[in-house]
C-alpha positions in Angstrom: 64.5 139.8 105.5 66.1 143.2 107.7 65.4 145.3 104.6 66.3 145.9 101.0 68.8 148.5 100.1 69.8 150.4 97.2 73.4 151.5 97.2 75.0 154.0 94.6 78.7 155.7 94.8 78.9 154.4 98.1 75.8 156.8 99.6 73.0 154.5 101.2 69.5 155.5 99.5 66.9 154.2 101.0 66.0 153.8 105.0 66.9 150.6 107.5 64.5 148.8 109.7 64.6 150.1 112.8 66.2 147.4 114.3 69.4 148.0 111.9 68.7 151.8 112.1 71.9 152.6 113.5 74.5 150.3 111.5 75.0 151.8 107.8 76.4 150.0 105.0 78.2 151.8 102.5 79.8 150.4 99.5 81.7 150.9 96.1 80.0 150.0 93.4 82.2 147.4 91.1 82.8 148.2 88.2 80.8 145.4 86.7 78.8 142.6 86.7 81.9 140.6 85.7 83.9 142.0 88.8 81.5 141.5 91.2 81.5 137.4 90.5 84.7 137.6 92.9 82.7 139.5 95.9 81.9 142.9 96.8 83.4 144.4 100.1 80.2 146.4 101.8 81.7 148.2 105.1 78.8 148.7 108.2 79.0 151.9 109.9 77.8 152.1 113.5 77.0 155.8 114.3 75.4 154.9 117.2 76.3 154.9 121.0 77.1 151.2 122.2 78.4 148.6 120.0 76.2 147.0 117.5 75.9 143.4 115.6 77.9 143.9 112.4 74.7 142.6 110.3 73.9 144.7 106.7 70.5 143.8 105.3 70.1 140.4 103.6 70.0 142.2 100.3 71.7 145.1 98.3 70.7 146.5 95.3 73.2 148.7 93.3 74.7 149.7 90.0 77.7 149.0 88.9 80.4 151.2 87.0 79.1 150.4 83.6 75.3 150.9 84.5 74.7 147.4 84.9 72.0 146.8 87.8 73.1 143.7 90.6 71.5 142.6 93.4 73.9 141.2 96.4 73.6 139.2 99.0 74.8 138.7 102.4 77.5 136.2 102.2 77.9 134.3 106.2 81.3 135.6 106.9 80.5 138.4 109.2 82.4 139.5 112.5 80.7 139.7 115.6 79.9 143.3 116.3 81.0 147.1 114.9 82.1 149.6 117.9 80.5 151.9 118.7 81.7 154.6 115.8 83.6 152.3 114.1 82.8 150.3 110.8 83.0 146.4 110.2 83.7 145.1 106.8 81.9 142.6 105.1 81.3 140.8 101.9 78.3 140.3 99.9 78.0 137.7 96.9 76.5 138.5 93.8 72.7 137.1 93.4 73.5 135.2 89.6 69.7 135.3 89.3 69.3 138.8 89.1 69.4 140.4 85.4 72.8 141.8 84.7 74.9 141.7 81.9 78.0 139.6 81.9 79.8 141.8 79.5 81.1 145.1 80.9 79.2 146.8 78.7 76.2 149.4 79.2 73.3 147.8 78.7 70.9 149.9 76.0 67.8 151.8 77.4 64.9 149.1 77.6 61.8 149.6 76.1 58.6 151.0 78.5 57.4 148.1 80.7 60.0 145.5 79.5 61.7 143.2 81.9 65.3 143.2 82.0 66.8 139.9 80.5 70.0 138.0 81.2 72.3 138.6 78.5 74.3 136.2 76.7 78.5 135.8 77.3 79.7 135.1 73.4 83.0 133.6 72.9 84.9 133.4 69.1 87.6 130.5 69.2 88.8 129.0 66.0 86.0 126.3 65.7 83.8 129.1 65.9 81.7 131.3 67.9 79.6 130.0 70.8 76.9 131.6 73.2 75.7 130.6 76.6 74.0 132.2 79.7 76.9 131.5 81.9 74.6 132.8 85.1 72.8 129.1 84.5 76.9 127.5 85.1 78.5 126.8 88.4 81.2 124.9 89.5 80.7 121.1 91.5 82.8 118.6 92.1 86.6 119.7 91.7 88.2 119.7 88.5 91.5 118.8 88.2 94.7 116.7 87.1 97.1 115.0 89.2 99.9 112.4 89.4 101.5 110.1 91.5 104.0 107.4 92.0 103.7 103.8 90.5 100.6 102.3 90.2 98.7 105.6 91.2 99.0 106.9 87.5 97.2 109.8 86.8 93.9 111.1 88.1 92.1 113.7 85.5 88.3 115.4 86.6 86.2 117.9 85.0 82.7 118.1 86.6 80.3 120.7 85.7 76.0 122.0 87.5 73.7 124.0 85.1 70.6 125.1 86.7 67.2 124.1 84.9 64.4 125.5 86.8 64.7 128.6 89.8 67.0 130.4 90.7 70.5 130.0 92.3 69.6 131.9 95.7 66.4 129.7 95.6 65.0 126.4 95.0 66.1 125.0 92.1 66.6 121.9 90.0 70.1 121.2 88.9 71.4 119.0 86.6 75.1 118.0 87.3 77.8 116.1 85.4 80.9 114.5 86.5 84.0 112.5 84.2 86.5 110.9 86.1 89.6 109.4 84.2 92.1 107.0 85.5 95.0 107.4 83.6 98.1 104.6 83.7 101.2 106.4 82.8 103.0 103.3 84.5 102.8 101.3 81.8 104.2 101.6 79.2 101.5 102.2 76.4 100.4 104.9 78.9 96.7 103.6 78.2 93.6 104.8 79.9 92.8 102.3 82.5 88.9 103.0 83.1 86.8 105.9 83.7 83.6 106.9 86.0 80.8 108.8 84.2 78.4 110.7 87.0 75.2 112.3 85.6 72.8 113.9 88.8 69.6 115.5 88.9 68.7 116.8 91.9 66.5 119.5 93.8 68.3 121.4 96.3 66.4 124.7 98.4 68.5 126.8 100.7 67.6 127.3 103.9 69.7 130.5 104.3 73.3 131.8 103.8 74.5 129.0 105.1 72.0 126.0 104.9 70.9 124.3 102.0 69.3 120.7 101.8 68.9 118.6 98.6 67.7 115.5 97.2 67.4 113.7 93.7 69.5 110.9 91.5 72.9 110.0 91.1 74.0 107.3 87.9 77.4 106.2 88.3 78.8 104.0 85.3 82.1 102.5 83.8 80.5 103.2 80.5 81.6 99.0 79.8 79.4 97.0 77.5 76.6 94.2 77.9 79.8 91.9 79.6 81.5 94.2 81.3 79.0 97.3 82.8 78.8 98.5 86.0 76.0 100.9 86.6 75.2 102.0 89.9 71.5 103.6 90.8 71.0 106.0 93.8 68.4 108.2 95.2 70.2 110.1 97.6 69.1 113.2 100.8 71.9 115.5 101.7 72.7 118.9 103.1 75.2 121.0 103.9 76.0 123.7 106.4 78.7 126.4 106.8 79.9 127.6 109.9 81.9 130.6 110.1 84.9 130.2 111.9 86.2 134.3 111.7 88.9 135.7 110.1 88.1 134.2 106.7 87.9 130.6 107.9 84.7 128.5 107.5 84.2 124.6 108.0 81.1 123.3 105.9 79.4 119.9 107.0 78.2 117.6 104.4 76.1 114.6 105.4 74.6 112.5 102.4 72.3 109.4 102.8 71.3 107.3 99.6 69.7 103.9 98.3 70.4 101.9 95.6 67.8 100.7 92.8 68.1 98.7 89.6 70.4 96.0 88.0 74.3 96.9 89.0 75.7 94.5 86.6 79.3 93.5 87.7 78.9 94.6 90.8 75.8 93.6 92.5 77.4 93.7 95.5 78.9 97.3 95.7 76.7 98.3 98.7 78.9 96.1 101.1 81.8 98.4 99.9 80.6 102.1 99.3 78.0 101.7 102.3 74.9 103.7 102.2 75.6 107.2 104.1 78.7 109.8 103.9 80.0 112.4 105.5 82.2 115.2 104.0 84.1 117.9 105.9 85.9 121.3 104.4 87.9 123.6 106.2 88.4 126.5 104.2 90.0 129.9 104.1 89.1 132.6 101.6 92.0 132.9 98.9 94.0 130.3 101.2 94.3 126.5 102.1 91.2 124.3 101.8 91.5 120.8 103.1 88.7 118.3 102.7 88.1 114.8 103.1 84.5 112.8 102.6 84.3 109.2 104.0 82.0 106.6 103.2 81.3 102.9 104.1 79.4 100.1 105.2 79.9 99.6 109.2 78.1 96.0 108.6 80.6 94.9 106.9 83.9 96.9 107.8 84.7 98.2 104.7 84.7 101.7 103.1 86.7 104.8 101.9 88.3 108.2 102.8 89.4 110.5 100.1 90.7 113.9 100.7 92.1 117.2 98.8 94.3 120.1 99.9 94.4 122.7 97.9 96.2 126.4 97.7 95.5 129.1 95.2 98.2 130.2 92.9 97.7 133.6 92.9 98.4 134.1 97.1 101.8 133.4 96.3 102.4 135.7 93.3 99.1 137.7 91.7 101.2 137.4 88.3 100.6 133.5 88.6 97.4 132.0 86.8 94.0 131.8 88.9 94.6 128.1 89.4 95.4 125.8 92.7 98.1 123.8 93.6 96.1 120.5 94.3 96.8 117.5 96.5 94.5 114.5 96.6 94.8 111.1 98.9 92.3 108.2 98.3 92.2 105.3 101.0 90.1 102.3 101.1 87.7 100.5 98.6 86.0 101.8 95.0 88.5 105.1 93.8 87.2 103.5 90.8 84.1 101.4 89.6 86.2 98.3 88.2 87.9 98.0 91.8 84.7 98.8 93.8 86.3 95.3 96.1 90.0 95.9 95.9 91.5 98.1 98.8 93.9 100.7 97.5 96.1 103.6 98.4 96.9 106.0 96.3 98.8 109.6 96.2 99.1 112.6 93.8 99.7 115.8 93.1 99.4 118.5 90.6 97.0 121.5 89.5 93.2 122.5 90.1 90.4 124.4 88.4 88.2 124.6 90.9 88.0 123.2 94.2 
């Protein structure tokens, strides 16, 4: 690590390593812990001589607006160097593990020699009022609904992570859990056709900003009965790696390998379709287009898949429109969905996004 900081009203407090002596990071402080989910803008100053690497130190500590205390951290989206006199900006994430409080609210005094807790997000609805420690909840596979022509129907996702055990810019165990819901408006009852239910546990540790590698298990079910199940097993290794591309464009790198285990019931035979290895690629741009596609098969037998999204977010065009994205997904090739794991289809829709 270059060095910790502490930032406050923009005014650097405490000292850099030599090595980063003469590039200064100065910041505003959000005004919460809430606002700083979406990124803080941190701008380097170089007051030295000759052109410096536009690198701030791994970590920033600072308080927000409200009083609430955040730690940041160096998101991999930097430019190449600051100019001699000149200033770079850059963008830190928010460190989710670190104790703030998710309401922008000022936290009370706490007591002498009491650690600082992570305070609840409450929420009133008509069916009551609920709690959770949102900093625990993260996004993962997309979630969305989209629609397409014929016998494509309609393709619904919601997919959810919650971390168990570390913390999110550490190693951690994750448990993950994706519904997938095949939906034929085509006929004319408009029933649901079948559905995928995906429950992971897995350990992943980052590397660094841009690295992290993980492995654990991956159940993948139809939800059928004794005569009609198909329950799919995997241990699986993967990693992924972003590359920053400049000028808000990254491309992140997704290899996965797995193996199967256990009884698969109607299909015992799913490996010759869905392989044993994939490969996923995103191209992305911050608050812009993000295409991606992941590919997976069996090259011993031929046969495989290719599905891919394209996605824009809603508010680039108008900042009146709701924080959702326009959301395009293509699926070609063999198992979109468990009861077809050996049929071959193609399939197009559209509609809207959650995440992505």
């Amino acid at each position: 690590m270059r060095g910790l900081y502490i930032l406050g009203g923009g005014i650097a407090l405490a000292g850099a390593t030599p090595a980063a002596a003469q590039v200064r990071p100065l910041l505003d402080p959000p005004a919460s812990a809430e606002a700083a989910r979406a990124g803080v803008e941190v701008y380097l100053l170089n007051e030295g001589a000759a052109a410096q690497p536009a690198r701030g130190p791994d970590e920033i500590e600072t308080i927000a607006r409200d009083g609430t205390k955040l730690r940041l951290i160096a998101a991999p989206d930097e430019p190449q160097s600051v100019a001699a006199g000149g200033f770079a900006r850059v963008r830190y994430r928010l460190a989710a593990s670190f104790p703030v409080a998710l309401a922008a609210a000022t936290p009370p005094p706490a007591a002498p020699g009491a650690a600082p807790a992570t305070q609840e997000t409450a929420a009133l609805g008509s069916n009551g009022r609920s709690s959770a420690f949102l900093d625990r909840f993260h996004p993962y596979a997309p979630i969305y609904g989209v629609i397409g022509a014929k016998s494509s129907g309609a393709k619904l996702q919601v997919s959810f992570d919650v971390r168990l055990l570390g913390e999110d810019d550490g190693p951690r165990l994750d448990f993950a859990y994706t519904q997938t819901i095949f939906w034929a408006l085509n006929r004319r009852s408009g029933p649901i056709r079948t559905e995928i239910f995906s429950p992971q546990v897995f350990f992943d540790v980052p590397i660094g900003p841009a690295l992290t590698i993980g492995g654990g298990y991956a159940h993948d079910s139809n939800g059928g009965g004794v005569t009609n199940s198909i329950d799919v097993n995997r241990f699986f290794l993967r990693a992924s790696k972003t590359f920053d591309l400049g000028t808000r464009w990254k491309v992140t790198v997704t290899p996965q390998a797995w193996g199967y285990f256990g009884y698969r019931g109607l299909a015992p035979d799913i490996d010759r379709y869905w392989g044993y290895t994939s490969l996923g690629l995103a191209l992305e741009q911050r608050e812009g287009w993000k295409a991606a596609v992941t590919a997976r098969g069996n090259p011993g037998t031929g046969k495989g898949s290719a599905e891919a999204f394209l996605s824009y977010p809603l508010a680039s065009i108008d900042d009146r429109l709701p924080h959702l994205y326009l959301f395009g997904q293509v699926f070609t090739g063999y198992g979109e969905s468990l009861i077809d794991y050996a049929r071959r289809d193609n399939h197009a829709r559209f509609g809207i996004a959650f995440t992505r």
